[in-house]
N, C-alpha and C positions, 0 to 999 in steps of 0.2 A: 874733568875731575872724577877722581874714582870716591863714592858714596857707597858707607857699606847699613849693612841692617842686619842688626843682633837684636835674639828674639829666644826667649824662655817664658816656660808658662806659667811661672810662679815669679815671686820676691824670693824664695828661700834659694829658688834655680842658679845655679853659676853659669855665668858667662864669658867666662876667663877662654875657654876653644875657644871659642866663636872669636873675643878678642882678638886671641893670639893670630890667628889669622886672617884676620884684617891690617894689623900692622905687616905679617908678612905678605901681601899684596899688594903695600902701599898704600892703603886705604887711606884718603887725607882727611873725611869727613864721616863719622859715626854716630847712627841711631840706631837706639838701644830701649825696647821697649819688652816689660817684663808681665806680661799678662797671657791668656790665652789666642791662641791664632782662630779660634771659630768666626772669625767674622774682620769687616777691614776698620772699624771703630778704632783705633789706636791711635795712642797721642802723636808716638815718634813715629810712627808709619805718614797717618798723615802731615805733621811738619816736614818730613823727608821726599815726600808726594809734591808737597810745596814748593822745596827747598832745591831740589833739581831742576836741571835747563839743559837746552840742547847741549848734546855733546858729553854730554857726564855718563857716566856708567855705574846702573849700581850692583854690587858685589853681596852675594846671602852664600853665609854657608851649604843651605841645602832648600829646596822648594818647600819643605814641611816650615821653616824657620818663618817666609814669607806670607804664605796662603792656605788654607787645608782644604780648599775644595778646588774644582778646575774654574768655576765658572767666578772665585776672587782670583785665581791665580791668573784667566787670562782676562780679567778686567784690569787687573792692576797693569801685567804688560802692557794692554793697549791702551793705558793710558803715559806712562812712561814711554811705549812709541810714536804715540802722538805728538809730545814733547822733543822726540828726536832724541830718546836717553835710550840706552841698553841695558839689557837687562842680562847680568851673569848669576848662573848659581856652581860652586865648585864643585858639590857632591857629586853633583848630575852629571856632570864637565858641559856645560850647557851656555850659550852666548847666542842673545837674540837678536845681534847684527847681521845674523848667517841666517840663509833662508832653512838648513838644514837644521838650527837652533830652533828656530820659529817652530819647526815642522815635531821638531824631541820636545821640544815645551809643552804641545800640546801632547802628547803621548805619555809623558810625565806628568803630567797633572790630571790627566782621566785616570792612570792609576794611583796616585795618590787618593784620591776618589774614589775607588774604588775599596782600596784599604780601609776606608775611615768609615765608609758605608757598613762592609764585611766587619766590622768590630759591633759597631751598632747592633746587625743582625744580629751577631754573635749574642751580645749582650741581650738583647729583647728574648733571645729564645731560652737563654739560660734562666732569664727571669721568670718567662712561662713554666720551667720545669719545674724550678723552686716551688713556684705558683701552686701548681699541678700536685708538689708533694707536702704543701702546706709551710712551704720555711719562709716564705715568701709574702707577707699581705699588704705590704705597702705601708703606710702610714696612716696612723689611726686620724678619724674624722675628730674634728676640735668639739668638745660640747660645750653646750651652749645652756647652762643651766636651767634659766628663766627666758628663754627665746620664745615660748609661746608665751607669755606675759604680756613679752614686750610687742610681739605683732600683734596680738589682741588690743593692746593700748595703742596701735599706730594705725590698726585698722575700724577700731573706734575714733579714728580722729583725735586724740588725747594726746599723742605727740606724733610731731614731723618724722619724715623720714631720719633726716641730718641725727634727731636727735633717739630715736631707735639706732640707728648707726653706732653714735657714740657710746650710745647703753650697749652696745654687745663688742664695741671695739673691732668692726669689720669696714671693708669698703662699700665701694655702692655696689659693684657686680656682687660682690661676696651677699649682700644686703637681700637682693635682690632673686639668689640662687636659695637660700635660704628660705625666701617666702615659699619660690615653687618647690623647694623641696617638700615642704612644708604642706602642701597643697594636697603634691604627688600623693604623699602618706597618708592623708584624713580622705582620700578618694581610696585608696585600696582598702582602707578600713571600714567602706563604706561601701565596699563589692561585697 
């Protein structure tokens, strides 16, 4: 059976290509999952991961649609070879029946990898420069009005953590970074 997988990284995203050629492939069976590819968490990935058996083939527009790193992209093959499924992508012209598929798979997906890395960097360094010229500071820290009140009252024992928590509307790690930040600052004012 030929299984295909359509994949955009939004709701708003069309997947009408992708469609389109699947029906020209013959595709009998289609999942279609509209969120980001950073990871293999997906509903219709997984249902589809399920849903194959030996002998099936499944069919992706391109290796970016399935995976975005090498090390999802050759987990997922070797679990669909394990299963005895193939795995095609058309962009690539890529079939991992063929040992010389197998062998482009992984050449295609350390560069994809490579790509998404090289963006990253890109991205980090552009941020430093921002940084560097001041357009840059990140997101301001959240205040916290009455925070020493209420650790004063939590470190007097007068209330629980849970309920310090709730007075500042944080979690526990959040609760917790807050005391030692807290700390940090009444020790440098105290150099």
């Amino acid at each position: 059976m030929k299984v295909g997988y359509v994949r955009v990284s939004t709701q708003g995203q069309n997947t009408a290509r992708q469609e389109v050629l699947m029906q020209e492939l013959g595709v009998e069976k289609v999942f279609l999952d509209k969120q980001s590819g950073k990871d293999t968490a997906r509903p219709e990935l997984k249902k589809m991961m399920e849903f194959v058996r030996e002998g099936d083939v499944v069919i992706v527009e391109s290796i970016s649609r399935f995976a975005r790193c090498t090390r999802d992209l050759l987990e997922l093959v070797e679990q669909l070879s394990g299963k005895g499924v193939a795995f095609v992508s058309k962009k690539e012209a890529l079939d991992t029946s063929t040992p010389s598929g197998r062998f482009v798979l992984t050449i295609f997906g350390a560069i994809a990898q490579l790509e998404r890395e090289s963006i990253l960097q890109r991205q980090k360094e552009g941020i430093a420069i921002a940084k560097a010229q001041g357009k840059y500071t990140g997101r301001p820290p959240k205040a916290y009005p009455d925070l020493e009140a209420v650790l004063d009252a939590w470190r007097r024992g007068e209330i629980s953590v849970g309920q310090a928590r709730k007075h500042l509307g944080v979690s526990k790690s959040t609760f917790y970074r807050l005391v030692a930040n807290q700390k940090k600052e009444a020790n440098k004012s105290h150099e």
